[in-house]
N, C-alpha and C positions, 0 to 999 in steps of 0.2 A: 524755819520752824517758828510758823505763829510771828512774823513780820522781822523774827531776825535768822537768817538761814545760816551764819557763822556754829550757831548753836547746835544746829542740828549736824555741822560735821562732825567725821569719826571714821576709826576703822570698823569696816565690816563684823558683822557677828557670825561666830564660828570661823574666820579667819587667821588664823595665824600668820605673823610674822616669815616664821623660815618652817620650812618643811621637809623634810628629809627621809625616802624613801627607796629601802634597799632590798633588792630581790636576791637570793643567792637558790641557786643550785648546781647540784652535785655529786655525780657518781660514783660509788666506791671502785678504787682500780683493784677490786680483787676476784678473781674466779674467771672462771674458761674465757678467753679473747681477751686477759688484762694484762698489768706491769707483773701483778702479786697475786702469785696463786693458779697463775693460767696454767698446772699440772694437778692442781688437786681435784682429789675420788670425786665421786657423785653425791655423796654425802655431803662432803665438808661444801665442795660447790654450790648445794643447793642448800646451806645453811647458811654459810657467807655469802658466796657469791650475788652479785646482782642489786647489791643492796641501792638507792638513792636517797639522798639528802636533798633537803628543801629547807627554804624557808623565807620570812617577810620582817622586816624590819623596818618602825614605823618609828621617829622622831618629830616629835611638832614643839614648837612654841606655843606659850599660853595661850587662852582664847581670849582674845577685849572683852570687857564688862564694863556698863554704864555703873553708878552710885545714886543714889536716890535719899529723899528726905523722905521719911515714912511719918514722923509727928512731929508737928510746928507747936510750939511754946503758946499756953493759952493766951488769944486776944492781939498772936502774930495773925499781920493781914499778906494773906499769899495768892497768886491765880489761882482762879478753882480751873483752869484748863490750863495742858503744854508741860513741861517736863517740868520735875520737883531737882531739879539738879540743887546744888549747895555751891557756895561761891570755895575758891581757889583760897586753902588757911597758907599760912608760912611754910608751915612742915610738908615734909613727905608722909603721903598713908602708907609706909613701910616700915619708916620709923618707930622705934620700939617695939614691934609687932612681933611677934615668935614667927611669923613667917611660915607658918605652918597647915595642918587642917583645923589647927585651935582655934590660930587669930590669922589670916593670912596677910590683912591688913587691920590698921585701927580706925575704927570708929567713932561716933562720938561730934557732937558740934563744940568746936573751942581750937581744934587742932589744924589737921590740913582741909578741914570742913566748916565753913562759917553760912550761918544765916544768911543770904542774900540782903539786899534791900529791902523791905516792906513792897508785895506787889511789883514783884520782879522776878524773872529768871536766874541760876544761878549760872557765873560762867564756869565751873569746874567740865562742862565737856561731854560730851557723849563716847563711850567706849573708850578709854584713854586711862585704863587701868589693864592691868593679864594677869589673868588666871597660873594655877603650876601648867609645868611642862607636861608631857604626853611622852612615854618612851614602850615602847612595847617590843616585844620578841616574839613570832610563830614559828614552830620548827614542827617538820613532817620527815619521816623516815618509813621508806616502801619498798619492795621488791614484789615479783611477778617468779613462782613456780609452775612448769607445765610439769604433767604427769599423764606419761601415758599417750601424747600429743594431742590427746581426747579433751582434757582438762587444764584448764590455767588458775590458779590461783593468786590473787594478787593480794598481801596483808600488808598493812597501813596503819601507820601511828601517830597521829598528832599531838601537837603540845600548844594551847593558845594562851600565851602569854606564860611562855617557860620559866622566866625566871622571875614568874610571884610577884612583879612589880603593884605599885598602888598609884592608878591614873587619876587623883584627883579633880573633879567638879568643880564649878565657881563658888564660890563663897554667897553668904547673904550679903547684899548687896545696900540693904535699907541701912543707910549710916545711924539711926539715932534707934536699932534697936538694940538691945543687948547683944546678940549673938551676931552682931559685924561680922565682916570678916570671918565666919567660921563656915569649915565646910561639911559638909554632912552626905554628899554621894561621889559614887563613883562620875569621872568623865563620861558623857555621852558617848556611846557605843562600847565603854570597857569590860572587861570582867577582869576577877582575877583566872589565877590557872585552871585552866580545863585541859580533859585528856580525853581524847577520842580513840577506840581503837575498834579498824575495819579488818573483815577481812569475809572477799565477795570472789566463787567461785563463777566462771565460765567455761561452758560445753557445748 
């Protein structure tokens, strides 16, 4: 990077550390050809019976995020090209910080963030910070009724991200503005809960 390449290493963006992804499905054992129920009416059959569970379960580690100088101190001489990195302070940027979507880290030049040299790079690194964690849950529950042998209906319930979680965004990342460290969106591709519910005849 700009005659020193050490600098421009780092981990990939949008890459996470560890990733953990769990598929489950699952048929209710109840109603005609099961453990439970394989004697019940046509009713209760075609009320219970048949039912399937699904679902997706998605775990990530944070995403790396680089840190940046956004305002140099009047009559600091800095590249005007190549990355605004900040030199390596004592402290950890975790330190003190609520650790949250407030502050996730702290900000500020004096702390784990100094000035570089006048006309210098800083070494603090490219991508060698992470973002929160990523936890999400999808669950689907469906069954298929014929009627008539003419007619099938299939009704379908999904739940995308069932239990409400909050997949927080990187943080601002400009160390010397007020709002460090604070987060302000959802993670890339999240929502919160949504509910979909299908239901699509065939003849």
């Amino acid at each position: 990077m700009l005659y020193d390449r050490a600098l421009g290493r780092g981990n990939e963006n949008y890459t996470p550390h560890t990733q953990v992804i769990i598929v489950q499905d699952f048929e209710v054992p109840f109603g005609k050809g099961h453990h439970w129920g394989s004697n019940a009416g046509a009713i209760t059959n075609s009320l219970l019976g048949g039912w399937r569970l699904s679902g997706v379960t998605t775990v990530l580690s944070g995403e790396p995020f680089a840190v940046g100088i956004g305002t140099y101190p009047t009559g600091y001489a800095f590249p005007s090209v190549g990355p605004n990195f900040p030199d390596k302070g004592a402290a950890s940027p975790y330190t003190g910080a609520a650790h949250n979507r407030s502050q996730w880290f702290k900000g500020g030049l004096g702390g784990a963030f100094l000035l570089p040299v006048p006309n210098t790079f800083g070494n603090f690194g490219f991508n060698n910070l992470y973002g929160p964690s990523y936890v999400n849950q999808d669950l689907a529950a469906g069954k298929s009724l014929a009627i008539a042998e003419k007619y099938n209906f299939t009704l379908r319930a999904d739940a995308f991200n069932v239990f409400n979680h909050t997949n927080l965004g990187l943080p601002d990342t400009t160390v010397t503005d007020t709002t460090a460290g604070k987060i302000t969106s959802l993670a890339a591709g999240a929502n919160m809960r949504r509910l979909q519910f299908t239901l699509r005849m065939d003849f």
